[in-house]
C-alpha positions in Angstrom: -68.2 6.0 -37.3 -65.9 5.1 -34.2 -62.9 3.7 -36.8 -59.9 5.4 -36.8 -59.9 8.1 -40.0 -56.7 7.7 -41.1 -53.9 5.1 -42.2 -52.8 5.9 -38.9 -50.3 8.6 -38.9 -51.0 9.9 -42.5 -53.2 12.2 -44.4 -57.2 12.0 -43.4 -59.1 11.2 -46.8 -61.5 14.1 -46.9 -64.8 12.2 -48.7 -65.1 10.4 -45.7 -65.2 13.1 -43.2 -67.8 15.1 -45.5 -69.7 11.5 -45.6 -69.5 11.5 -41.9 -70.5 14.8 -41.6 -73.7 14.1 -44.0 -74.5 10.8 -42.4 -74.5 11.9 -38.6 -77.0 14.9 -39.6 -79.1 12.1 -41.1 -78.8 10.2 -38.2 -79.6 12.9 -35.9 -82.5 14.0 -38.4 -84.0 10.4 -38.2 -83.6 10.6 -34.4 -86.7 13.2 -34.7 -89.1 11.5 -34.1 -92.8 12.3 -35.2 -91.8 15.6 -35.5 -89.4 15.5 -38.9 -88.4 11.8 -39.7 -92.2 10.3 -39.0 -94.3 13.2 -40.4 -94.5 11.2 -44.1 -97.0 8.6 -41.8 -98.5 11.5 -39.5 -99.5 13.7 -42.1 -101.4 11.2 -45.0 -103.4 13.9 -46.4 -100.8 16.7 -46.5 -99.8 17.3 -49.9 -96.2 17.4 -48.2 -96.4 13.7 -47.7 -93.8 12.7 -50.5 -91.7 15.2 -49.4 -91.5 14.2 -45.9 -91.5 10.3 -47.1 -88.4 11.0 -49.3 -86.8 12.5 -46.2 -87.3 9.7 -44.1 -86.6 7.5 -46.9 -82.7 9.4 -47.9 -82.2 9.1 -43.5 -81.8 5.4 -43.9 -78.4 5.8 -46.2 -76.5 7.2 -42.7 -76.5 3.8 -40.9 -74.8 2.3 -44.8 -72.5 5.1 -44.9 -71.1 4.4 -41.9 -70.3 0.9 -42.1 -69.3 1.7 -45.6 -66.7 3.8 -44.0 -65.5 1.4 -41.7 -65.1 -1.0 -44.5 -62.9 1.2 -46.5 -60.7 1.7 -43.7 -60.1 -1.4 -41.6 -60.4 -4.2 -43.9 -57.2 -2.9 -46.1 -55.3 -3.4 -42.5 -52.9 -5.6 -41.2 -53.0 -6.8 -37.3 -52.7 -9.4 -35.0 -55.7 -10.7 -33.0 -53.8 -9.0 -30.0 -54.0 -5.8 -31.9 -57.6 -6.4 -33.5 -59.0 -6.8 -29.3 -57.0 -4.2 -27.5 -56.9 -1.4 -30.1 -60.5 -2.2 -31.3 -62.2 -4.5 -29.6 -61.9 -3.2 -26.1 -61.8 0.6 -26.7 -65.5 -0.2 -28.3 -66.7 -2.0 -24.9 -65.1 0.7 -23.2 -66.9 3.3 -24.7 -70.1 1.3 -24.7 -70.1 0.7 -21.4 -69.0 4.5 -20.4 -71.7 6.5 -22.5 -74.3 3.7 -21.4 -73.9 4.9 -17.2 -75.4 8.6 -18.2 -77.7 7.4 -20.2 -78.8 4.3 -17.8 -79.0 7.3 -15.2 -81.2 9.3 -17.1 -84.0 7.2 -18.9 -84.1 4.8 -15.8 -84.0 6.4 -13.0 -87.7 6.4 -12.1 -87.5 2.8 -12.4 -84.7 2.3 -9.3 -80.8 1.9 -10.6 -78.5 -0.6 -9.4 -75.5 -2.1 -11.2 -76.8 -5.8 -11.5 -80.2 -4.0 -13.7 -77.3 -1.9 -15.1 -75.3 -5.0 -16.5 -78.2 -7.4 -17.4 -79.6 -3.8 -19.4 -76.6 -3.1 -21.5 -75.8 -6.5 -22.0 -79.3 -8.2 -23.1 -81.0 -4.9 -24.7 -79.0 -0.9 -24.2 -79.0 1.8 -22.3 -80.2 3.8 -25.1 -81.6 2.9 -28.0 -79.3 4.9 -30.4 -76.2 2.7 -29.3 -77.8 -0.5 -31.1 -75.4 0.6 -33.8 -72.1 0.0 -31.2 -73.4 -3.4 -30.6 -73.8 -4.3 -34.1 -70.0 -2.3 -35.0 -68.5 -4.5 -32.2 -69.9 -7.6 -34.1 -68.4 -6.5 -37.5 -65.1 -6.6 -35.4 -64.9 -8.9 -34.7 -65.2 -10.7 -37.6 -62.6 -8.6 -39.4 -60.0 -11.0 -39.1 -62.2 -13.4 -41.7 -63.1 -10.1 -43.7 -60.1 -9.3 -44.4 -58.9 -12.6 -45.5 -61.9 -12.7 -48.3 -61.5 -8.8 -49.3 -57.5 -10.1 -50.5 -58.8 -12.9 -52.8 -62.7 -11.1 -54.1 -62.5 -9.6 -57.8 -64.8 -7.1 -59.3 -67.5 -9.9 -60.2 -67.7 -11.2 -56.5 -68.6 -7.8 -55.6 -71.6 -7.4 -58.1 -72.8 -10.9 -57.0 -72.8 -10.1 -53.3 -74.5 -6.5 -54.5 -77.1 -8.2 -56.8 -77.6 -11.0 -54.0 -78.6 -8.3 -51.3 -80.7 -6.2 -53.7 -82.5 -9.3 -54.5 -82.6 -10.8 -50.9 -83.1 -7.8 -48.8 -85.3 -5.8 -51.3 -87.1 -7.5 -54.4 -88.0 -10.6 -51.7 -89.4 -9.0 -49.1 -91.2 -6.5 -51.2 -93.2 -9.5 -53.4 -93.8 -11.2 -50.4 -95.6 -8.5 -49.3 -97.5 -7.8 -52.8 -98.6 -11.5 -52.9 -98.9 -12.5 -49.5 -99.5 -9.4 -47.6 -96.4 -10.3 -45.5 -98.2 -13.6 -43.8 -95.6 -15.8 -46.0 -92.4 -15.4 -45.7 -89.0 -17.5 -46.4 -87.9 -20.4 -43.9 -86.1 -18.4 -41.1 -83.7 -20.7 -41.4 -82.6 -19.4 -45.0 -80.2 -16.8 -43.6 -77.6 -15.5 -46.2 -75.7 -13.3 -43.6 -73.5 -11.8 -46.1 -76.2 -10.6 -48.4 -78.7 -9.3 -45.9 -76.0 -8.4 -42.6 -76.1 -4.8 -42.9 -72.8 -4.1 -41.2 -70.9 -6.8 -43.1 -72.3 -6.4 -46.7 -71.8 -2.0 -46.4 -68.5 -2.7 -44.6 -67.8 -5.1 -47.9 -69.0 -2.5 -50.1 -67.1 0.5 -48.9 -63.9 -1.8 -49.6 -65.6 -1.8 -52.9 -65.7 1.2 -53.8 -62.6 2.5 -51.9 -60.1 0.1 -53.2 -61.4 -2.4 -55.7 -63.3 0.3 -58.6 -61.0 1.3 -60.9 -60.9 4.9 -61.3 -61.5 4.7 -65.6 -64.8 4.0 -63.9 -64.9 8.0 -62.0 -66.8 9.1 -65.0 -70.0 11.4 -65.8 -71.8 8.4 -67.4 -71.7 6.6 -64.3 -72.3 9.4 -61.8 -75.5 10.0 -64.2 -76.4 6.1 -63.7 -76.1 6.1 -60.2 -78.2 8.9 -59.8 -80.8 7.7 -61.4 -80.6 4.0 -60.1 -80.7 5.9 -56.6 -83.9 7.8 -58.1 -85.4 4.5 -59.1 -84.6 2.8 -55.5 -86.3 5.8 -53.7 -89.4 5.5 -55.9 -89.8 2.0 -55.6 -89.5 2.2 -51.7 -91.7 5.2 -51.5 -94.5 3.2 -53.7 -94.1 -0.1 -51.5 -94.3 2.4 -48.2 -97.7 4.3 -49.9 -99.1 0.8 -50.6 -98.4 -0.5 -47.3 -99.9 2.3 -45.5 -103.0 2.3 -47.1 -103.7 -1.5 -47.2 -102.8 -1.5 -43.1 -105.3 1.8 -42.6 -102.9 4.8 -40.9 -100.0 5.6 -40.1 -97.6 5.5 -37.5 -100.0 4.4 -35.0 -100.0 0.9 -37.1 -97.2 -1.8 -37.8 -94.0 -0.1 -38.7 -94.4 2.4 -42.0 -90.9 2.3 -42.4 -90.7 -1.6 -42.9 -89.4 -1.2 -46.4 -86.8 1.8 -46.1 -84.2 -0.7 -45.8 -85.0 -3.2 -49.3 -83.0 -0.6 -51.9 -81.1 1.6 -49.9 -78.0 0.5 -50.8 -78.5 1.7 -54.2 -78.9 5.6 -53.3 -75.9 5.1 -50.2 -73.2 3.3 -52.4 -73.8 6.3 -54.6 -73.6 9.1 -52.5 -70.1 7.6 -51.4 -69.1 7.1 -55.1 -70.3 10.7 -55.4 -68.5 12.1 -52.5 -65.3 10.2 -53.1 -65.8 11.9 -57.0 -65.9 15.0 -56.7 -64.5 16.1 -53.0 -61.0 16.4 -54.6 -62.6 19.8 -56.1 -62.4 21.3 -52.7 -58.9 22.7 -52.4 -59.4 25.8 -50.4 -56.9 24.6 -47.2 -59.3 26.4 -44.6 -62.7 24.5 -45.7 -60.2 21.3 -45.9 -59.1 21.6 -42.2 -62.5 22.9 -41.0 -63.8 19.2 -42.9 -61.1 17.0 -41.3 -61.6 18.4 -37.6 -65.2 18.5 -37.5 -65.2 14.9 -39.5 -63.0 13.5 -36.8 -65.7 14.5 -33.7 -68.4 13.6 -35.1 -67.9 9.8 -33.2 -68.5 11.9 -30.1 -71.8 13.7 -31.5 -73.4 10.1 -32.0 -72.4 9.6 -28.5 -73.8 12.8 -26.6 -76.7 13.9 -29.6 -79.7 12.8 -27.5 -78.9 14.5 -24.4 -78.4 17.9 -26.3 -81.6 16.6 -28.0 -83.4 17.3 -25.4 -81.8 19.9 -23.8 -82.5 21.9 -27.2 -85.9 20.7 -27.6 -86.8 24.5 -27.0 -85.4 25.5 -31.4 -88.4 22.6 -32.1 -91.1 24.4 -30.1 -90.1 27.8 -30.6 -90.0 27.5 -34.5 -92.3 24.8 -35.4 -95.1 27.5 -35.2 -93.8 29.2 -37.9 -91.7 27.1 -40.0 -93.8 24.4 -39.5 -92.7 21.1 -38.4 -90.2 19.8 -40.9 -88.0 22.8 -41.4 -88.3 23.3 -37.3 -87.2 19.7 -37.5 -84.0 20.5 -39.9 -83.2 23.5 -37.7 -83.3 21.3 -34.6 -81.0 19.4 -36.4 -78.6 21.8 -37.4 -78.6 23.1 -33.5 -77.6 19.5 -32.4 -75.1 19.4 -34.5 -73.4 22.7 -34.3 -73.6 22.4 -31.0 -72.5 18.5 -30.5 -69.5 19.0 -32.8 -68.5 22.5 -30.7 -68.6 20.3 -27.5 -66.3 17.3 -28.5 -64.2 20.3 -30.0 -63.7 21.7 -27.0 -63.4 18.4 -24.7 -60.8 17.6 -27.4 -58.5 20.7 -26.4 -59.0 20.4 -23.2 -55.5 19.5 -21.1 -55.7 16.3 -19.7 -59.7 15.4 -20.6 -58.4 16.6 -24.4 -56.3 12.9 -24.2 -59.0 10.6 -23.4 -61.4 12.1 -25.8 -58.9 11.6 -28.0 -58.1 7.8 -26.8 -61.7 6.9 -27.0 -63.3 9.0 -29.6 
């Protein structure tokens, strides 16, 4: 998400700024609350409740996409450590610590500020929940430097090893440890295969994956068709694991976590939708749509940034429509207002003289 788009001074690659585009509506859709991305464990008896679950369920694929993205762009680089932590590194804390003060402000303030609560806040915990994913990008760079160095020597069987490995790891185990032991058992939490089960390492690995190591013999109908229906598979199994869970725990979202499985196959329905975007996203030729793509792909760093204060300042769409749309499409419209309208703001800061550089700098 916060990476820098291009091989620096050359031409943006357009599936990722329509993956962008798709994951940061996802994101800001999952950022609903009870009110879109939760209504699969609200409503039990609706006969909506597979829709909404397979809502929730396709939301989880953002976070993936976006680490995916950051894998297909930084790990083919070359730079120094001194490059890696002032280019990188500290424009991350930067930012961090920036957006964090409004935020601090805002969901604190009842509580007294000061900047020694401010510190020991961002530092053991966040300012807002929604920035666990800077914390967790700034870990991922820095390890780049070792990355980098494996990415140069991995072939195409390493790849389906560490794919197989986190399918089996992260989704099969945890699933059957639930179906035999109702989740009371569990591995030795000392068996910790970060590569396999590290989500911002193994989708930064993967988006190196598919970006430069798949040949492109293997762009092919056949194996669009086969992802598809893997993804399908992956969704179904999640969603049955989710049902099960629910029932045997009695509710919904007012027990343990109905979303503790979202995360087991996942990466089989986000590694496709990048395959799928990078695919077929040379079709769109049209030089206007292309530029409208590449500058709205390029802000949407700064919607992840500002999306919960326009959130709530546009919480109004929700209530107003929810009464007749009912809640999930009021939901999606929500969404759709957030974005238009955090994507027309970092525009705008963008092209501003003076404030336009630092946005620029920094987002």
């Amino acid at each position: 998400m916060a990476e820098t788009t291009v091989t620096e001074k050359t031409q943006r690659l357009l599936h990722l700024d329509l993956l962008r585009l798709l994951a940061i509506c996802l994101v800001i859709f999952n950022h609903t609350g009870n009110r879109g991305y939760m209504l699969f464990a609200e409503c039990l008896d609706s006969p909506l409740h597979l829709l909404y679950m397979v809502f929730s369920i396709v939301c989880k694929i953002a976070v993936p996409l976006f680490f995916m993205i950051s894998g297909a762009l930084l790990l083919p680089k070359e730079e120094s450590l001194k490059q890696l932590f002032s280019k990188r590194i500290l424009r991350m804390v930067i930012v961090l610590v920036l957006i964090s003060v409004p935020y601090y402000i805002w969901l604190k303030r009842a509580n007294g500020l000061s900047p020694g609560s401010f510190f020991t806040y961002i530092y053991s915990s966040s300012a807002s929940t929604s920035l666990w994913y800077l914390y967790s990008y700034l870990a991922l760079l820095l390890m780049l430097p070792f990355l980098r160095k494996m990415v140069r020597s991995m072939q195409h069987k390493d790849y389906l090893y560490l794919f197989i490995g986190h399918i089996v790891l992260a989704g099969v185990l945890p699933c059957l440890e639930y179906c035999l032991w109702n989740g009371e058992i569990t591995v030795h939490e000392s068996f910790s295969p970060f590569l396999f089960t590290g989500q911002n390492v193994f989708y930064a690995l993967m988006g190196y994956w598919l970006e430069h190591s798949m040949s492109e013999k293997t762009q092919t109908r056949k194996n669009i068709r086969l992802g598809i229906g893997f993804s399908a598979a992956a969704i179904l199994a999640t969603g049955l694991i989710t049902s099960w869970y629910i029932s045997v725990i009695g509710g919904g979202s007012g027990n343990s976590d109905p979303e503790r499985f979202f995360q087991c196959f996942i990466s089989v329905p986000a590694m496709t939708v990048y395959y799928l975007m990078k695919c077929t996203s040379s079709k769109i030729t049209h030089p206007k749509i292309r530029n409208w793509i590449t500058e709205t792909g390029g802000a949407v760093f700064g919607v992840y940034l500002i999306e919960k204060f326009i959130r709530a300042l546009t919480d109004s769409v929700f209530v107003f429509c929810a009464p007749v749309t009912g809640s999930l499409i009021a939901s999606l419209l929500w969404t759709l207002t957030v974005l238009c309208a955090g994507l027309l703001i970092v525009l705008v800061l963008k092209h501003l003289p003076f404030v336009g550089r630092i946005v620029k700098k920094f987002i």
